[in-house]
N, C-alpha and C positions, 0 to 999 in steps of 0.2 A: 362411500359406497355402502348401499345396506346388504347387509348378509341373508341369506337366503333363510329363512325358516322352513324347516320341513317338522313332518309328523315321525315321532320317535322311533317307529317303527321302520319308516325308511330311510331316515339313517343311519338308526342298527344295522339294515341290510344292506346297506351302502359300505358302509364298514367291511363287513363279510364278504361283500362278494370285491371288495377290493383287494381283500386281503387273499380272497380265495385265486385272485389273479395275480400278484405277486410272489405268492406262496409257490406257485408251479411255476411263473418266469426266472424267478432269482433263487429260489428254495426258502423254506422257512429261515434258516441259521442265518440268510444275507436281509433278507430284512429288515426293515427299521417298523416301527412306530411312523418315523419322522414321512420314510417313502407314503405310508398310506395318506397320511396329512397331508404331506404334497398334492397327492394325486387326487386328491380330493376337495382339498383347498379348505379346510376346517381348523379350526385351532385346537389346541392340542390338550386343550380342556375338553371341548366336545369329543374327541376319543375315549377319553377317561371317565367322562358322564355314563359313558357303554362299557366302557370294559377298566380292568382295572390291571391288565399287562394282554403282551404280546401273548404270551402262553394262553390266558382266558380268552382270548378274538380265539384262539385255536379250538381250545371248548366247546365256545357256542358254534363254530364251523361244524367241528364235528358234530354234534348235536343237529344242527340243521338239515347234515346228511344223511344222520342218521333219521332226521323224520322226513324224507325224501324218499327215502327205502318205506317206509312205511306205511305212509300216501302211496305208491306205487304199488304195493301190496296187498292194501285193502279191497282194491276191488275184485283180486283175487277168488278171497275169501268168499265177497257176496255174490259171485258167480252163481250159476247152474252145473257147473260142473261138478261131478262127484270129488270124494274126500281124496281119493290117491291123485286122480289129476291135478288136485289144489295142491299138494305137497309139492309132487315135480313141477306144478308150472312158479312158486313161491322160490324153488332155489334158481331156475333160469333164470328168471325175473329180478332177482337181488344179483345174477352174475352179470346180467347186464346193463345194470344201476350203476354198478361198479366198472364195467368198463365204460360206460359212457362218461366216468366223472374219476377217469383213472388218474388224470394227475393229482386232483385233489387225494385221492386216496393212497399215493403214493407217497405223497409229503404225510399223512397221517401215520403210518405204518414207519416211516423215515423216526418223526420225530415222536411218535408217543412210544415205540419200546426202545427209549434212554431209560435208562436207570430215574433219573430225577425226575420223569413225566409217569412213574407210575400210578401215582393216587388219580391223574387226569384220563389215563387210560381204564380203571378199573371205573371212574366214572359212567364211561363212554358206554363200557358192558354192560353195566346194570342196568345204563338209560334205555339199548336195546331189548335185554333181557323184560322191561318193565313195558316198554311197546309191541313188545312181535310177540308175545307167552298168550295173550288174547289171541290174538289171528291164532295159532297153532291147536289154542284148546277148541276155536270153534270148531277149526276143520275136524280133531279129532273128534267130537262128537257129533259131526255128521258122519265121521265112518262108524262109531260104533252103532247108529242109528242105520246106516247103511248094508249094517253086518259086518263090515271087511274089517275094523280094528275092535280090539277085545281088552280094554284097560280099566282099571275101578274106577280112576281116579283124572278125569281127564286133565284139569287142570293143572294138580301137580306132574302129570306126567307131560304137559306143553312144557312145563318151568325146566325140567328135566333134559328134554330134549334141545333145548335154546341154549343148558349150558354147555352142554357136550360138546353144540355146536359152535358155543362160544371158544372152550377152550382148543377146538379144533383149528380153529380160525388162529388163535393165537401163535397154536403150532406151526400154520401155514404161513404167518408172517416170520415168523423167528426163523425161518424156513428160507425165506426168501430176501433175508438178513443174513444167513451166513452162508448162503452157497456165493462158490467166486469165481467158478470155473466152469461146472456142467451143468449146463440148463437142462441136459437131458436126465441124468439122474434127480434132478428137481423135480422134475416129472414123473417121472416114473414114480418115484417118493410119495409125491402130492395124490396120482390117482389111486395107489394103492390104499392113502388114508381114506381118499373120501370113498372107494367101496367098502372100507373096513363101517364105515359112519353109514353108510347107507345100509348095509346088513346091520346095523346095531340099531336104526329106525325101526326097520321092517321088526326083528326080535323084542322089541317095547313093545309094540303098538300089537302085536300076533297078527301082523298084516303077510297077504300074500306071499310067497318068495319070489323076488325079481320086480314085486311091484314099485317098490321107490328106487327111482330111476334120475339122480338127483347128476351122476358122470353121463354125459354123453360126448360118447370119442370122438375124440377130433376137433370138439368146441371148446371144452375144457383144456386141452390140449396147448391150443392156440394161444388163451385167457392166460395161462400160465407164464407162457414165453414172453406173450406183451409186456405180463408187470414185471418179471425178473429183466428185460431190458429197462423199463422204465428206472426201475429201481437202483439198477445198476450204471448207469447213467453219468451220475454226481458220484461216483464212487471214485 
């Protein structure tokens, strides 16, 4: 029987999006190597051509999600819409990225804050921090161009703001790692951060007050409950 030849690229993808389907059927820790080979029918050297362990397939996944959010992003940016609406519509837009690809994101959050996946999670950040700091300095120099934000330096101040949000985010998962009981208090935790995050936007940028509008009650709300069941799940 001859074996299929494919183009490199789609069998990388092949790979990923297998793994991205077994990762949320069985969880990352039950998988094999072996399962994806199965399900795909490849030898086990062709795995290893692409990746070089189970943890790097998790890499490049994340990775791929992370330029997923990205692409969804950009056209944000190239809008006609002014610079405050590009910010709010930039985090609905990333909340609903996230919920439409919640399992995968929930095996992420699962396995990158172990202890031994830190080097591959600090990866992940910068990967982001190095794609979204663009999109965040254009928009801010269309508000300083617009009047409404007042910063010297726009670019370092995107870099700035992507960490804040990075470490925010990180909060948010270690957040959602140790609560065992109250999803309400989860909550209520959660949006107090991110208006704390939204006031600390607005004071960077010497943008209106009230105008970044990143919590909207009731949606966020919901967002929260989903992944804290998701999460909680395999617990």
């Amino acid at each position: 029987m001859t074996r299929e030849i494919k183009k490199p690229e789609i069998r990388k993808n092949e790979i990923i999006n297998a793994a991205r389907k077994f990762f949320y059927q069985k969880g990352y820790e039950q998988t094999s190597i072996q399962d994806i080979i199965n399900d795909l029918g490849i030898a086990k050297g062709t795995f290893y051509h692409y990746f070089t362990s189970k943890i790097d397939l998790l890499d490049k996944l994340t990775d791929q999600t992370t330029n997923e959010i990205y692409v969804s992003l950009k056209p944000i940016v190239e809008s006609d819409m002014n610079a405050i609406d590009k910010f709010n519509a930039i985090f609905k837009a990333a909340s609903t990225m996230k919920m439409a690809n919640i399992d995968v994101f929930v095996v992420i959050i699962k396995v990158l804050f172990k202890d031994e996946n830190t080097i591959i999670r600090e990866k992940m950040y910068r990967n982001s921090i190095k794609k979204t700091t663009p999109l965040y300095s254009t928009i801010i120099k269309q508000g300083i161009a617009e009047g409404v934000f007042d910063v010297q330096s726009p670019d370092d101040v995107a870099e700035i703001l992507i960490q804040i949000g990075t470490n925010l985010n990180e909060t948010i998962c270690r957040l959602f790692l140790a609560e065992r009981k109250d999803p309400d208090h989860l909550v209520r935790t959660m949006v107090n951060k991110l208006k704390i995050y939204q006031d600390t936007i607005e004071r960077i940028l010497a943008a209106p007050k009230g105008s970044i509008q990143f919590y909207i009650p009731g949606e966020y709300e919901n967002m929260v409950r989903e992944f804290y069941k998701k999460i909680k799940e395999d617990v």
